[in-house]
C-alpha positions as CSV (number, residue, x, y, z in Angstrom):
1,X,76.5,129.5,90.3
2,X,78.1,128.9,86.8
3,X,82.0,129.8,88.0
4,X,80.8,127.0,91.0
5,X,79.6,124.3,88.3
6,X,82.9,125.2,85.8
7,X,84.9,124.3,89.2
8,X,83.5,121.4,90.2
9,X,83.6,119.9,86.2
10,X,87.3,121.2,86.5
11,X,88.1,119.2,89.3
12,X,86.1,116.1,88.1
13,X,88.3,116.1,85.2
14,X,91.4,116.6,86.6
15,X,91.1,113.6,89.1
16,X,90.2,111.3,86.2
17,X,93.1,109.2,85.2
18,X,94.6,110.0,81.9
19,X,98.1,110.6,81.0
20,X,99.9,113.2,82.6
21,X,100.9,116.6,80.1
22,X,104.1,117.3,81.5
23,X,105.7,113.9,81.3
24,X,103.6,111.9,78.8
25,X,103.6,109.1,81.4
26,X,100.8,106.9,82.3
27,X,99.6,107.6,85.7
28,X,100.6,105.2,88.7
29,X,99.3,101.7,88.5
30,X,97.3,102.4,92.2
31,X,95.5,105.1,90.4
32,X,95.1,103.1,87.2
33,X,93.7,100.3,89.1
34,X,91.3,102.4,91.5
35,X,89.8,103.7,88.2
36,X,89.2,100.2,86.8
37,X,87.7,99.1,90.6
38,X,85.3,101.5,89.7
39,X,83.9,101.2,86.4
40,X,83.6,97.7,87.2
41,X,81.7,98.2,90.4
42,X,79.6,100.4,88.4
43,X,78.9,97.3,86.0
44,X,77.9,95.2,88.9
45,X,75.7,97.6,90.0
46,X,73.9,97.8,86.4
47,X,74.0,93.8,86.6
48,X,71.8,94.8,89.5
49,X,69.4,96.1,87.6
50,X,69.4,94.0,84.5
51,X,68.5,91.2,86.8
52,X,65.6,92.6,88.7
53,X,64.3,93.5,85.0
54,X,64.4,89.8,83.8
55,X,62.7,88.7,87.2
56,X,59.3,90.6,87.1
57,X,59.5,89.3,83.7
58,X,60.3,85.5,84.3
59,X,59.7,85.3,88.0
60,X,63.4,83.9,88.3
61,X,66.9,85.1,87.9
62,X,68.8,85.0,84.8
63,X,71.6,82.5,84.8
64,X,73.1,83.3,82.1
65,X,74.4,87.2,80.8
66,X,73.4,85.8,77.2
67,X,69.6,86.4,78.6
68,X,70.2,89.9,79.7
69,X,71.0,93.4,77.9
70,X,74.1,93.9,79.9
71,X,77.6,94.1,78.5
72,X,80.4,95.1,80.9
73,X,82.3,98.3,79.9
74,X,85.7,96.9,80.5
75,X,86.8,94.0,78.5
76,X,86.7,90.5,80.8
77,X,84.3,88.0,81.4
78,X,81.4,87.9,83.3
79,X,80.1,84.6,85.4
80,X,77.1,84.6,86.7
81,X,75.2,81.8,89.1
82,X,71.5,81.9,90.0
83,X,69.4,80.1,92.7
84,X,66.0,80.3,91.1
85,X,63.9,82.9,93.1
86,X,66.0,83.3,95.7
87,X,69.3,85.3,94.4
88,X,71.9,85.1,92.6
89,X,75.8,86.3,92.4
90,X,78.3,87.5,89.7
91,X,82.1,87.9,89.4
92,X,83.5,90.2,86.5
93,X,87.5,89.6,85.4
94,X,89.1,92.3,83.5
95,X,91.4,91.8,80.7
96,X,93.4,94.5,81.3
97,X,95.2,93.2,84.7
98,X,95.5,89.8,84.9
99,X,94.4,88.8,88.5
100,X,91.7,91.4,89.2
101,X,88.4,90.8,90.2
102,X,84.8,92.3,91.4
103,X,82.0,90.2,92.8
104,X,78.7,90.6,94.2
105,X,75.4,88.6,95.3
106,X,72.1,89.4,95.8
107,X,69.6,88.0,98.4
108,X,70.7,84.7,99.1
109,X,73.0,84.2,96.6
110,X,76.4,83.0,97.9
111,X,79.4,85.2,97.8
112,X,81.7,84.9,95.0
113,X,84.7,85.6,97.3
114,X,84.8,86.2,101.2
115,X,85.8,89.5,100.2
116,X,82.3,89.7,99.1
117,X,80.7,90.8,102.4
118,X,77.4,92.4,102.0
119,X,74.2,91.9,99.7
120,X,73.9,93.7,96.7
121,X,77.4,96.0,97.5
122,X,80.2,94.6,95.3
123,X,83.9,94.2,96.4
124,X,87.4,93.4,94.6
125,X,90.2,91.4,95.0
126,X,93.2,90.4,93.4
127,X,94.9,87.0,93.0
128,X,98.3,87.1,93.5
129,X,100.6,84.5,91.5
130,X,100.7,82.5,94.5
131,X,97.2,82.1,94.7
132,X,96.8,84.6,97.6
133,X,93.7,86.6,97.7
134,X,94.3,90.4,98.2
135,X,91.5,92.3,99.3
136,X,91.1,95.8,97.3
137,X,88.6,98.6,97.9
């Protein structure tokens, strides 16, 4: 059981971006950026909960992320719109690539993006020079 869980911590590490050893080279931007996707998802997802705090508090949504204990663990801003009782959605920027984004709403709240598909599940996109929308997962 203990050689399983010294495995399975092995392998956790080793798929977590970092520099490589042998070449002293950040890893691939795709990889970079999957890793960033995530820890901002996870954000979103603690947003979730912040939000559902403040409401059996104040029996509405925060609209504001001044009014909640949340801070994002990536560097960016965070916007945040309510609708009262009936939901609310976010959208976090990161600092650290210009153009990338994660959104998500919650009951009715209206998507941030069309990317944004499904209630209380977030999604990212990029926004390409041109003003394209890129869909990223």
């Amino acid at each position: 059981m203990e050689r399983c869980l010294a495995l399975v911590l092995t392998a956790g590490l080793l798929a977590a971006p970092r520099l490589t050893a042998q070449s002293a080279q950040p890893v691939p931007a795709g990889t970079a950026r999957a890793a960033r996707m995530q820890i901002m998802k996870r954000d979103l997802r603690r947003l979730i909960g912040e939000q559902e705090h403040f409401f059996l508090t104040h029996r509405v949504y925060a609209h504001s992320v001044s009014q909640l204990r949340f801070t994002p663990a990536v560097s960016g801003g965070v916007s945040l719109r309510a609708f009262g009782t009936r939901g609310w959605n976010a959208t976090l920027a990161t600092d650290e690539e210009a153009g990338l984004f994660c959104g998500i709403f919650v009951r009715v709240g209206t998507a941030p993006n069309p990317v944004v598909t499904k209630d209380s599940e977030p999604a990212c996109w990029r926004r390409l020079r041109d003003g394209q929308v890129v869909s990223e997962y």
